[in-house]
C-alpha positions in Angstrom: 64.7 -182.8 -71.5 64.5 -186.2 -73.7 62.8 -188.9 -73.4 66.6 -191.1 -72.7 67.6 -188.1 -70.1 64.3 -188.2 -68.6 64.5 -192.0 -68.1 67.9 -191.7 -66.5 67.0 -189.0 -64.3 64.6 -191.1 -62.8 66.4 -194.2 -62.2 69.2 -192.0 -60.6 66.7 -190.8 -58.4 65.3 -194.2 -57.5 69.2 -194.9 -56.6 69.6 -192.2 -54.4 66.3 -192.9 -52.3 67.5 -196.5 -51.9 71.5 -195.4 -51.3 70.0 -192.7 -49.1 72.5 -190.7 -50.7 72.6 -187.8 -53.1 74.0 -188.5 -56.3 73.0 -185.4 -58.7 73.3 -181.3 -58.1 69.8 -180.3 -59.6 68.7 -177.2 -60.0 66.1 -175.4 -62.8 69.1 -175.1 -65.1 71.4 -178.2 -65.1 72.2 -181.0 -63.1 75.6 -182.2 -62.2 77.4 -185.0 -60.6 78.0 -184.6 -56.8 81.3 -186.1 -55.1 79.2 -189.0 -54.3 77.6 -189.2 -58.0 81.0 -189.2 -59.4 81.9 -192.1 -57.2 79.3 -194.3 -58.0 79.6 -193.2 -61.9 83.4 -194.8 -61.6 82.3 -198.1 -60.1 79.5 -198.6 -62.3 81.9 -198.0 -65.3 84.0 -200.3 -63.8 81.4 -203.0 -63.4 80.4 -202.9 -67.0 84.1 -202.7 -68.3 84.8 -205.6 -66.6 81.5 -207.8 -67.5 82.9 -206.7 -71.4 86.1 -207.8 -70.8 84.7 -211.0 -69.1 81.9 -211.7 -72.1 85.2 -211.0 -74.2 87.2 -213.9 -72.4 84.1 -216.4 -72.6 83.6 -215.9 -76.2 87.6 -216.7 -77.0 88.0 -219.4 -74.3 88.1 -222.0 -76.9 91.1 -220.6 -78.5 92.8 -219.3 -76.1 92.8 -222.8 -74.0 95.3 -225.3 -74.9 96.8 -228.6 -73.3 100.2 -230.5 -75.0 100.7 -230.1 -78.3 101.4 -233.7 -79.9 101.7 -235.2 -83.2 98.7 -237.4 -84.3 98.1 -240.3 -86.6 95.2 -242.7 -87.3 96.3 -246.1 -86.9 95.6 -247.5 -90.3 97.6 -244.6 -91.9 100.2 -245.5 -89.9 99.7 -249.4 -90.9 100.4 -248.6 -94.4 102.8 -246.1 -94.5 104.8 -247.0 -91.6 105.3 -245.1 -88.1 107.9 -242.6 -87.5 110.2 -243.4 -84.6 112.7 -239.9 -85.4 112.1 -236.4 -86.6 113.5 -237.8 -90.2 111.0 -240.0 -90.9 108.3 -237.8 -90.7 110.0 -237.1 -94.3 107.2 -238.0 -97.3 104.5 -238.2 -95.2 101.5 -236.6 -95.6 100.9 -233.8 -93.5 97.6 -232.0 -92.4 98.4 -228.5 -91.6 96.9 -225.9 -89.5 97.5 -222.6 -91.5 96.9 -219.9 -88.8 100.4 -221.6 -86.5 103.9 -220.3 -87.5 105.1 -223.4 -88.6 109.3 -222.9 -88.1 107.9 -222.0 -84.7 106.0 -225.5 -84.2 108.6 -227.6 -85.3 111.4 -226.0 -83.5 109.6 -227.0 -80.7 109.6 -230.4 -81.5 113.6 -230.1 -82.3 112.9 -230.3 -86.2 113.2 -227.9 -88.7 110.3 -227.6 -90.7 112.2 -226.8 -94.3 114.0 -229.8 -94.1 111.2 -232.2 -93.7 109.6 -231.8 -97.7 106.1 -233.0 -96.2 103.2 -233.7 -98.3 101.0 -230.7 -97.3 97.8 -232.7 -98.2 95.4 -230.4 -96.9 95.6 -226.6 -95.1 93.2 -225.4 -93.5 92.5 -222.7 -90.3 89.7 -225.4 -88.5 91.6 -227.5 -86.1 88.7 -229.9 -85.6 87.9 -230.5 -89.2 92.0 -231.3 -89.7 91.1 -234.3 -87.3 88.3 -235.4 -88.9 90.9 -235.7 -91.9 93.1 -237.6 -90.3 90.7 -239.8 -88.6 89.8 -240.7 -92.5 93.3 -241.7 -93.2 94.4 -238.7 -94.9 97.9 -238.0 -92.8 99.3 -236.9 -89.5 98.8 -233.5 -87.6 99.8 -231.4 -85.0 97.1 -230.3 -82.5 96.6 -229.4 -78.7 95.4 -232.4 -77.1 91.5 -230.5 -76.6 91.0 -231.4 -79.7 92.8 -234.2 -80.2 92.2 -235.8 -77.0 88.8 -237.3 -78.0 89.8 -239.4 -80.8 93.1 -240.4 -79.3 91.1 -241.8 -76.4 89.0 -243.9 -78.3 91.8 -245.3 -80.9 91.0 -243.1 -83.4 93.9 -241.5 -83.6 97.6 -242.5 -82.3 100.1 -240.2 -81.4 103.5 -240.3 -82.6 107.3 -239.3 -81.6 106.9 -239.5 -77.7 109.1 -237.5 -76.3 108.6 -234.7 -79.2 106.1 -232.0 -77.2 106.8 -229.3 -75.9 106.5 -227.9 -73.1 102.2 -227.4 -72.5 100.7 -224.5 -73.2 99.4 -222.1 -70.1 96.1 -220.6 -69.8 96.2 -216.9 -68.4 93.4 -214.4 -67.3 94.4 -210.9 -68.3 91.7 -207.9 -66.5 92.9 -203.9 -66.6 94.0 -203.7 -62.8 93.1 -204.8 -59.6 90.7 -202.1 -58.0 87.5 -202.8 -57.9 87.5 -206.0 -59.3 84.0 -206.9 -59.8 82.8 -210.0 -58.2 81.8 -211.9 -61.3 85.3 -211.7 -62.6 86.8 -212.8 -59.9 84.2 -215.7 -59.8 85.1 -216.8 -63.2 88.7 -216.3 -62.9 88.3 -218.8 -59.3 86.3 -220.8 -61.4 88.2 -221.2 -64.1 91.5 -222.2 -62.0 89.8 -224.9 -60.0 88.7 -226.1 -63.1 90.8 -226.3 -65.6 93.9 -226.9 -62.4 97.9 -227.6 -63.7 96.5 -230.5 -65.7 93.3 -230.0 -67.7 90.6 -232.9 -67.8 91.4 -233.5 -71.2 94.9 -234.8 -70.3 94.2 -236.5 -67.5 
C-alpha cells in the first residue's frame, strides 16, 4: 500500500471511530466501500462540488452582477459638444465602446439601431472601468451598468444622458446542480447574497 492510500486509510478510520460507524470492508486482500461508506463518499463529493461551484461564483461575481444599463457623459464633453436629448443626436459623437457586448443587441434596447447612428468609435476596449476613466477625461460617452458607473456619476463626474433610454435592469441569478444536499455554505452565500444585493442594489440606491 502507498504512502497516499496509507494516509487515507487512516483518516477513514479516524472517521469511523468518531461516526461510530463502519465505513470500509477490510480484509488481507482489499478493502471496499460498505453501504454506509458509499453514503458518506456521495455527500462528501457533494460538499466539495458545491464549495467548486461556490469558489466558481465568487471569482465571477464581478461580471456576472449588474444594475441599469445607462448612457454616460462627463459634463464638460457634454459642454462642448452639446447634450443629446433623442436617439438621433447621439449621431457624430464620440463613442467609447465596450467590445465584449453585442452592440445591435445594446442599442435595441435603448430603441436605437446601432448602424444607423455612424458614431465616432474613439476607443474599444474589453475593460469597462478603464472606458470610464476615458470618459471622465473627456474623451466621449459610454454605455455601462451603473456598478461601474455609479461612482463617478455620484460625484459629477460623469452625467447620464437620454432618460428614459434603459432598459429594463439586469438580474442576478444563483445557478447550483440540484437541490439535495445542498451544502450549508451555499446556501449561506446564496441568503447572503439576496439580502444583500435585495431588488435594488446599493449602487442604485
Amino acid at each position: 500500500m502507498n504512502s497516499a492510500a496509507a494516509g487515507a486509510l487512516i483518516k477513514c478510520i479516524s472517521s469511523e471511530s468518531k461516526l461510530h460507524i463502519r465505513l470500509l470492508n477490510r480484509t488481507t486482500r482489499k478493502v471496499s466501500l460498505t453501504e454506509a461508506g458509499m453514503e458518506y463518499y456521495h455527500r462528501c463529493q457533494q460538499i466539495l462540488d458545491d464549495i467548486e461551484e461556490m469558489e466558481g461564483a465568487l471569482t465571477n461575481l464581478h461580471q456576472n452582477i449588474s444594475g441599469l444599463l445607462t448612457i454616460s457623459a462627463p459634463p464638460e464633453y457634454l459642454a462642448k459638444n452639446g447634450t443629446p436629448n433623442t436617439a438621433a443626436e447621439l449621431q457624430g459623437h464620440s463613442y467609447l465602446k465596450y467590445s465584449g457586448s453585442d452592440q445591435d443587441m445594446i442599442f435595441s434596447k435603448f430603441d436605437i439601431e446601432y448602424k444607423k447612428l455612424r458614431l465616432k468609435e474613439k476607443i474599444v476596449t474589453n475593460n469597462g472601468d478603464f472606458l470610464v476613466n476615458a470618459a471622465i477625461y473627456g474623451g466621449g460617452f459610454i454605455i455601462q451598468p451603473t456598478f461601474i458607473t455609479g461612482e463617478a456619476m455620484a460625484e459629477g463626474k460623469l452625467q447620464q444622458i437620454l432618460i428614459g433610454y434603459e432598459p429594463p435592469p439586469l438580474a442576478l441569478y444563483a445557478l447550483y446542480a440540484n437541490r439535495t444536499f445542498l451544502a450549508g455554505k451555499v446556501r449561506s452565500f446564496i441568503d447572503f447574497a439576496s439580502q444583500f444585493y435585495g431588488d435594488t442594489p446599493y449602487w442604485d440606491d
